[in-house]
N, C-alpha and C positions, 0 to 999 in steps of 0.2 A: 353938480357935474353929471350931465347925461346920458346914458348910452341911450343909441337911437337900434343901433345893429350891429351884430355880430359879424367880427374879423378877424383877423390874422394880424396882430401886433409888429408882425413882418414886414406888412404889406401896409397898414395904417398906424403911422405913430404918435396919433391924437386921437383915441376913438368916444370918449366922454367931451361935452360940447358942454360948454355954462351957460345957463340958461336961468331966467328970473321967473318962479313957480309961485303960484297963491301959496300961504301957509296953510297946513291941515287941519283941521278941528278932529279934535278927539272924541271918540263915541263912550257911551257907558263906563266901561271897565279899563279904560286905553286913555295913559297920559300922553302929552304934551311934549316934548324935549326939543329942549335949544342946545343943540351941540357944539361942544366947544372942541372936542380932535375926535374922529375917527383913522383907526388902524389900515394899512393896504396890507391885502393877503392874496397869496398866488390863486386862493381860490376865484377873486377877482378874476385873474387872465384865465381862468377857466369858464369863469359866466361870459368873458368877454370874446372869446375865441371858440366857444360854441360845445366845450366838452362837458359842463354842465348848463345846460342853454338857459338864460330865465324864460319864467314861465308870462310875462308881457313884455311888452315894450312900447316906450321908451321906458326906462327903469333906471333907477338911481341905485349904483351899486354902495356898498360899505356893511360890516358887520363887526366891527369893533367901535363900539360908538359911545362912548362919553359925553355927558352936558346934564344941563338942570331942567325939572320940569316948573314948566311955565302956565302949564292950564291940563284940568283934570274933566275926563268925562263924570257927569254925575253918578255913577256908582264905582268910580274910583277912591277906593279908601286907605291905600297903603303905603303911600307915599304923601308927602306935603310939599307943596309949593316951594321953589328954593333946593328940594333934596336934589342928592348929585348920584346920577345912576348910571348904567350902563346896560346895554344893550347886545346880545349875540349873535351866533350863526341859528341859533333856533328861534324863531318866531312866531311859533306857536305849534300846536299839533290838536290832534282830535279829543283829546281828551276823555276816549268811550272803549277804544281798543282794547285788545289784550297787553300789548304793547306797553300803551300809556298808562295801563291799570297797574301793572309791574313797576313802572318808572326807568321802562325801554323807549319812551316818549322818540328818541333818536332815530326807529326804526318802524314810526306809525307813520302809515301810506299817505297820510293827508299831512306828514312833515312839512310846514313853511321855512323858509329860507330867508332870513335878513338879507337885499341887497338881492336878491337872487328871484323871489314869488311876490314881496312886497318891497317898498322903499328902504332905501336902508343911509345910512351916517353919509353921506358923500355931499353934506348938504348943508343950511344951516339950522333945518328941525326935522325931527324923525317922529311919527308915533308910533306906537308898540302897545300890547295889553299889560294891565300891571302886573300878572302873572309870569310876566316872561321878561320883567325889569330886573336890575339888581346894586343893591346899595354898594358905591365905589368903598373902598377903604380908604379913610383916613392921608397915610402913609407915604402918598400916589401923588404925584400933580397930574394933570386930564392928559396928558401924553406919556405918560406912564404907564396908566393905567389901561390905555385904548389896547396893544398887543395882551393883555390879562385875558382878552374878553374873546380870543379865538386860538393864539399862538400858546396861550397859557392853557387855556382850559382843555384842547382839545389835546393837548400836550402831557397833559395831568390825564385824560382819560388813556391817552395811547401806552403813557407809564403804569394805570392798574392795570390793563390787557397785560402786560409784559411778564404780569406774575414774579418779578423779582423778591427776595430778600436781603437783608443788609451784608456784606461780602462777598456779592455774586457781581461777576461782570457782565457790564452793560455795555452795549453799541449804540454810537447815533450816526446816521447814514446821513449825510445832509447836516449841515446848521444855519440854517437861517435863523427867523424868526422864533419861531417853534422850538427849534433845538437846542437855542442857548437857552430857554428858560427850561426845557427839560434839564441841561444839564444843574442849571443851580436846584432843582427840585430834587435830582441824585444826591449832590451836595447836603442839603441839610435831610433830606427824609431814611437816607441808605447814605452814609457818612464814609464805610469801612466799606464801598464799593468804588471800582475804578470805572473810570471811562473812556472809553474808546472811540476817538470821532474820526470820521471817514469825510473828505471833502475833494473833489479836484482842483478846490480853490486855496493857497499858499494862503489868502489873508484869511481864508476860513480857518484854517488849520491852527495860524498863529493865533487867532481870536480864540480859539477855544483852548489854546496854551493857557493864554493868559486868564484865562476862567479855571484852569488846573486840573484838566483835562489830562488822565495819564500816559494817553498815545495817540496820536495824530497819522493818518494818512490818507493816500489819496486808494481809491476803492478797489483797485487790483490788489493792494497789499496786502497779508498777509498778518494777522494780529499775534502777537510772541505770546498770548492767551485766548484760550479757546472763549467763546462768552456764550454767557447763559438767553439773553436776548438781546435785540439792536433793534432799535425803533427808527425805522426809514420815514422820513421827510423830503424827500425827493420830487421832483415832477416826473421820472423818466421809470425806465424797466429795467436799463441797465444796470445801475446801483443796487439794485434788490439782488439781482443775479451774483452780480461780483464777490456782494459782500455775504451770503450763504452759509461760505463754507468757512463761515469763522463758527460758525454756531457749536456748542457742546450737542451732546449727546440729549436728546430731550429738549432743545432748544426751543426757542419761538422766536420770528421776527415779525412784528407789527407795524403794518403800512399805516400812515397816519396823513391820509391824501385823499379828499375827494375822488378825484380823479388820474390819471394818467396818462402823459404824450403817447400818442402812436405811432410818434414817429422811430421807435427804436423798440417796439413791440416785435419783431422778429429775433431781439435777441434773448424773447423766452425760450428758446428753441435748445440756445445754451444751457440750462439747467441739466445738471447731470444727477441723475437721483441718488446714486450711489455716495457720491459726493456732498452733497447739497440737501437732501429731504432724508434717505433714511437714518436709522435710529432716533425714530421717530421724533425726529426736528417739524414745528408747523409756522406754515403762515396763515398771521391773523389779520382780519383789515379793522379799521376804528372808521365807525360810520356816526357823521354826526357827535353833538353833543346832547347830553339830557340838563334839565335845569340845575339838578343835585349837582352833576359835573363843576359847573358853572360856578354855584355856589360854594362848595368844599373847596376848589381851587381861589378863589377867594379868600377863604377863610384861612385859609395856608401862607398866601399872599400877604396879609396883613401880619400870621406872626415871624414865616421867614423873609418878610422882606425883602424878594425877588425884583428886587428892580431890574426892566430889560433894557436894555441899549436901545435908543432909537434917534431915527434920524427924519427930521420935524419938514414938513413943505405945506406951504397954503393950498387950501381947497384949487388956487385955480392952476397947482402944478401938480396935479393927480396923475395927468399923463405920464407926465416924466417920471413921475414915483413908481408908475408902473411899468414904462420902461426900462428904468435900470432893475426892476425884480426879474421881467425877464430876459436881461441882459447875464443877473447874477451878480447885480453890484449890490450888496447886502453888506450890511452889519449890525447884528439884532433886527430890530422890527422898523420899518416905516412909519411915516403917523402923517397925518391929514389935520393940521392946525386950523380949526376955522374961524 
């Protein structure tokens, strides 16, 4: 499934076109994969709608990608024929930086993007460097495991920025994708801490009931505790604003979003400082993932057992998958059956 050019999901509600591509050969260091699901993520309707633009076109979006590799470049050694791996939002980086020398790979200027700089899962094979592959767990059938590989992981890094400890309240601004598996990572890593989800949406709200969520509402309200941080997943500016001034004293709230609509960017204006940022309350953004990320959430994956909710469609109903995300018809993660 193709994007050819960027639009307004408004204005085009088929913007990926299916098209029949040679298969790719894999160089050196870069396996093969025959994809069996990739994950849809709002990051999507931001490559596709121009707020993170890719970097060619026509380009095959996906970055939650699941399958087995089928053919190895010759100096691919880390994988074997048959293994079943996955693929992320990071697809590769420079490797010489300061950045990347630290294992801030996330934040090095030549950052590749799955789906976004190179091809990515929306398809039926992807290649990737074996470096930036990673062994599925067990645990997972391939649609399980596709939201692990963006909605998990970058979800596991948004939760260490958050600086929590076990007993401290938490906020989730949004539940999509993202949020319900933050919230089961609250669940078993900080047990003796409560959760607070903020949603405009009644079936969000109930969804995260039912994952045992200890207060639910919608973003003007008012939390009967103050909380230590709140991890925003939102596409918009208003949700960040609203939800502020729940924060304790010394607070942090972490955006965990590429990007953000502009279209409601004037009601930063609403921030009131006094209210909302002093006693030294901060906002943090989570940019990107690093492979460590990727991996550690993984390895979390396999012993708490975070299976997400998702709701399954064939590669050639991507459009639709991504129109109801940016409808807001969500429950847990999407997935790309191919």
């Amino acid at each position: 499934m193709v994007l050819k050019r960027i639009c307004d999901l408004s204005e085009c509600n088929n913007p990926l076109v299916l098209e029949e591509l040679p298969i790719p050969s894999p160089k050196e260091k870069e396996i093969l994969i025959k994809v069996s699901a990739c994950g849809v993520c709002r990051t999507d309707l931001d490559i596709i709608e121009g707020r993170t633009p890719p970097t060619k076109l026509p380009i095959i979006l996906g970055h939650q990608i699941v399958g087995r590799v089928v053919e190895k470049g010759e100096k691919a050694k880390r994988f074997e024929i048959g293994d079943r791996v996955g693929i992320a939002w990071i697809n590769s980086s420079c490797g010489k930086c300061k950045f990347c020398f630290s294992g801030q790979e996330n934040l090095c200027d030549e950052f590749k993007a799955t789906g976004r700089d190179v091809d990515g899962g929306y398809a039926e094979y992807a290649i990737v460097s074996e470096d930036f592959a990673y062994k599925i767990p067990e645990n997972y059938s391939d649609e399980e495991a596709a939201p692990l590989l963006c909605a998990g992981a970058v979800g596991y890094r948004s939760l260490k920025l958050a600086q929590i400890k076990d007993g401290d309240n938490i906020g989730l601004s949004g539940f999509g994708a993202s949020g319900h598996l933050v919230l089961k990572m609250i669940k078993a890593l900080y047990p003796n801490s409560k959760i607070f989800v903020f949603s405009r949406n009644e079936k969000e709200r109930i969804f995260a009931k039912e994952l045992l969520a200890f207060w639910t509402g919608d973003f003007e309200e008012e939390t009967p505790e103050k909380l230590k941080a709140i991890i925003d997943t939102t596409p918009a500016w208003r949700p960040i604003v609203l939800v502020l001034k729940n924060l304790e004293k010394g607070g942090r709230l972490v955006i965990n979003a590429i990007r953000k609509e502009e279209k409601d960017k004037e009601f930063l204006l609403n921030i009131n400082y006094e209210r909302d940022l002093w006693m030294e309350k901060e906002i943090k953004s989570t940019a990107n993932v690093t492979r460590k990320d990727v991996e550690e959430f993984l390895t979390l994956a396999q012993k708490f057992n975070f299976k997400p909710e998702v709701q399954i469609y064939p590669l050639e109903s991507a459009n639709l998958a991504l129109l109801e995300l940016k409808q807001g018809k969500i429950r847990g993660g999407k997935v790309l059956k191919i």
